[in-house]
C-alpha positions as MATLAB code, in Angstrom:
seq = 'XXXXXXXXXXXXXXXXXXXXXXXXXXXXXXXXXXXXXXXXXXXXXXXXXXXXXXXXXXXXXXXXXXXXXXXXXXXXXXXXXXXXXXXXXXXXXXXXXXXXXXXXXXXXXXXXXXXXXXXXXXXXXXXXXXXXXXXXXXXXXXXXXXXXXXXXXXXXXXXXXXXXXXXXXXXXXXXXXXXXXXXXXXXXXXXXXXXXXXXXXXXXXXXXXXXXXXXXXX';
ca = [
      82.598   86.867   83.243;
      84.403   87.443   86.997;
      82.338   88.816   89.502;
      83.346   91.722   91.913;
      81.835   92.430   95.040;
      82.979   95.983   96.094;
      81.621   96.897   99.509;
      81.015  100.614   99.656;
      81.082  102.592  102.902;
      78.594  104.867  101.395;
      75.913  105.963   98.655;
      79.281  108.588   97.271;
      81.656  105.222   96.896;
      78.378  103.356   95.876;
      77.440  105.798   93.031;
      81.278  106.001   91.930;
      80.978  102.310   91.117;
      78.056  102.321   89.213;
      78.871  105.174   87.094;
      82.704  104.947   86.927;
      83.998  101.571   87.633;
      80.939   99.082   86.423;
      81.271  100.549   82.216;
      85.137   99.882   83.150;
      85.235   96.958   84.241;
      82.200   95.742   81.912;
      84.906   95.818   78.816;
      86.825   93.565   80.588;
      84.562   91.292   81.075;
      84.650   91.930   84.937;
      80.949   92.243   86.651;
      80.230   94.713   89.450;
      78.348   94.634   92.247;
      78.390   97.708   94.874;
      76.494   96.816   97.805;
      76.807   99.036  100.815;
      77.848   98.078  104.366;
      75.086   96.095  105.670;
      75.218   97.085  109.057;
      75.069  100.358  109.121;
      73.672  100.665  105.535;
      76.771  103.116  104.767;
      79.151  104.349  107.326;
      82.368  103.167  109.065;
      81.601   99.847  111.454;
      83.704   97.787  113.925;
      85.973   95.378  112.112;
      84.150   92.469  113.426;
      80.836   93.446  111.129;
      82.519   94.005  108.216;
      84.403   90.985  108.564;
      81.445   89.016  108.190;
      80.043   90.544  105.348;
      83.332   89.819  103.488;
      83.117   86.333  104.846;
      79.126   85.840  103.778;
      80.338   87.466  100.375;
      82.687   84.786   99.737;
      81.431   81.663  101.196;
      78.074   83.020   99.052;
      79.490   82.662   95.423;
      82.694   80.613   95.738;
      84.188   82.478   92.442;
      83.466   86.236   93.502;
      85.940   88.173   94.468;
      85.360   90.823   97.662;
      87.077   94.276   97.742;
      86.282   97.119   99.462;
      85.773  100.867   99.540;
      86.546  102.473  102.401;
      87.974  105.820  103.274;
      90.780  105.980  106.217;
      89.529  109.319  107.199;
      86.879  108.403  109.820;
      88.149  105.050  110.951;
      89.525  104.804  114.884;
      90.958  102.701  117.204;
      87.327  101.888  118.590;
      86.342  100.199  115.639;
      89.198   97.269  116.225;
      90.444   97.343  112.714;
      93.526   94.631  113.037;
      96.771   95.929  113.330;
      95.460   99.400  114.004;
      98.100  100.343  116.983;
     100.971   99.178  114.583;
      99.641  100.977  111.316;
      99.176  104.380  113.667;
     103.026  104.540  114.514;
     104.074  104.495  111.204;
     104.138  107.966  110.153;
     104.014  107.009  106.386;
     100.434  107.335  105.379;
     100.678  105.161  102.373;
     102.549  102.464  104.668;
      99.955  102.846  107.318;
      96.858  101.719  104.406;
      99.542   98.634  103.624;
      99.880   97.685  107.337;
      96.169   97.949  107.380;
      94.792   96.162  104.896;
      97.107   93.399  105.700;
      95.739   92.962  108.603;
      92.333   92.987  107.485;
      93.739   90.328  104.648;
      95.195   88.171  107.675;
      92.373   87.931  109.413;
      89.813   86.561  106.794;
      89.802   82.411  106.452;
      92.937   80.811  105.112;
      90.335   79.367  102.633;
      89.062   82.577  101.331;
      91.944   84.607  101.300;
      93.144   84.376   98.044;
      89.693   85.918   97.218;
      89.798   89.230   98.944;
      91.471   92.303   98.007;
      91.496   95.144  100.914;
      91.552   98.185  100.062;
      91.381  101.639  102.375;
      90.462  104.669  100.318;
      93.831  107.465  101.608;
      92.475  109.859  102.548;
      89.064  110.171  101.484;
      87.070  109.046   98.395;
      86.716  113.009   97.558;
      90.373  113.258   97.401;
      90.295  111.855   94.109;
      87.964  114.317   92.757;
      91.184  117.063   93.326;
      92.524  115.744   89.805;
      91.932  118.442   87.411;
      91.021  121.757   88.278;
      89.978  122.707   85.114;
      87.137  120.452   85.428;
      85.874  122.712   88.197;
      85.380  125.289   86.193;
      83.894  123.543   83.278;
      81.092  121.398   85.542;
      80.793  123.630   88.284;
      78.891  127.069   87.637;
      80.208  130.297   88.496;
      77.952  131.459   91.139;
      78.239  128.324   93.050;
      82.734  127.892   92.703;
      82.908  130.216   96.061;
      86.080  128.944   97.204;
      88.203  129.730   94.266;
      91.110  130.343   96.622;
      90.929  127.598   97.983;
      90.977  125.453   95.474;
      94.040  126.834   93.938;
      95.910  126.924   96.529;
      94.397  122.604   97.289;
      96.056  122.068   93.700;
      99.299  123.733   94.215;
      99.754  122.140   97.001;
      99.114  118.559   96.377;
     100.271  117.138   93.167;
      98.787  113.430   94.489;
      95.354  114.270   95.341;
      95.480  110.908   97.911;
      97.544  112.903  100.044;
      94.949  115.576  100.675;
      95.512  115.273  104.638;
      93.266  113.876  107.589;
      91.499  116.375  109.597;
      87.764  117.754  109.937;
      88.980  121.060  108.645;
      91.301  120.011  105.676;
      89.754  117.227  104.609;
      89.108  116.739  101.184;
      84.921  116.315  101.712;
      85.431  119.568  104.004;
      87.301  121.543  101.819;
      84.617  120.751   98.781;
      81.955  122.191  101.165;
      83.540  125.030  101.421;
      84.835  125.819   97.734;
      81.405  124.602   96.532;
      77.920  126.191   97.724;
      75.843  123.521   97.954;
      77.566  120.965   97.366;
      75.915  117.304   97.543;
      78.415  114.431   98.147;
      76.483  112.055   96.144;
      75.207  114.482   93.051;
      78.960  116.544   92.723;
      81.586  113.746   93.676;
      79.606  111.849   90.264;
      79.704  114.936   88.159;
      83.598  115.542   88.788;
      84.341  111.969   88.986;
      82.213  111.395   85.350;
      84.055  114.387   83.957;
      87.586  113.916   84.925;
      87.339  109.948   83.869;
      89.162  107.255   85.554;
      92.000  107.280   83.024;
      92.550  110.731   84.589;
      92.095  109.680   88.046;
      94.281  106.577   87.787;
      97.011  109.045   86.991;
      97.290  110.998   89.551;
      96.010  108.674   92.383;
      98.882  105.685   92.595;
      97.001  103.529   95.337;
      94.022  103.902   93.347;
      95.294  102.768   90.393;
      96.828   99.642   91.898;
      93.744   98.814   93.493;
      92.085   99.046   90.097;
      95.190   96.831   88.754;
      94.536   94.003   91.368;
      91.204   93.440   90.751;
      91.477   93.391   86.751;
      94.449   90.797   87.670;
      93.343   88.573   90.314;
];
């Protein structure tokens, strides 16, 4: 059975993993293990620490392979990401992920390399929870969908929910706080994400999916 580590920026990534992607990859015959980032315990970190938890990851178990989890919203120039000053001129977001995780892929050992799979969540995990907006009204109760507006107008708007853009007010996290009352990353990104199914979220998500394609691959 291959073993994947997928570091998780947080318990919302972690959960996803558990729930979602572990039974998926299971049938393959692929084992998952979510750990979160060890230095902050969940949450964005300089470059330099995650680095090394790649590098412990594969040095540890010399047939794992490392991925990770990560959303680009919330990652800045003070964390040192390589090849951040390139990937911020390019005013393709999708290019910007590719010029990013290369980097990242460039600067783990030659001898591990071939092991790691980067991967930068555009634009935010929650993004992919945009994929069906039936399923809003079918797991979310009445009382508590207070942003029905909004969430029509999300949908109409963005027929790739990755592209949900990269600000504090239109973010997709934000915009779920506002359409639902109360809403818990952790407890609602699982219910959506367990309702719509991956096959679902695959679909509409096309950097998702190939990250899902690499690691059944690799």
């Amino acid at each position: 059975m291959k073993r994947v580590i997928i570091i998780c920026e947080g318990e919302t990534e972690k959960e996803f993993c558990n729930t979602i992607l572990t039974p998926y990859f299971a049938k393959k015959e692929i084992y998952i293990q979510s750990p979160l980032i060890k230095k902050s315990m969940g949450g964005i970190v300089k470059w330099s620490e995650l680095q090394k938890q790649i590098t412990l990851h594969l040095k540890n178990d010399s047939t794992a392979i490392v991925t990770t989890l990560i959303d680009y919203y919330g990652l800045y120039g003070k964390y040192n990401f390589p090849m951040w000053d390139d990937a911020e001129r390019n005013l393709n977001k999708s290019e910007t992920m590719e010029i990013l995780e290369q980097g990242m892929l460039e600067d783990i050992e030659d001898s591990l390399r071939f092991r790691f799979i980067p991967y930068l969540q555009l634009h935010e995990f929650e993004g992919l929870l945009f994929n069906d907006i039936d399923v809003f009204y079918e797991q979310i109760p009445p009382k508590e969908l207070v942003g029905i507006d909004e969430l029509t107008q999300t949908f109409q708007q963005y027929s790739n929910p990755e592209m949900i853009n990269n600000n504090r007010e239109t973010s997709p996290s934000h915009r779920l706080e506002r359409i639902i009352l109360g809403y818990n990353k952790i407890v609602y990104g699982n219910i959506l994400a367990e309702a719509i199914g991956l096959d679902k979220i695959k679909a509409k998500s096309p950097r998702f999916r190939e990250w899902i394609k690499k690691i059944e691959i690799i």
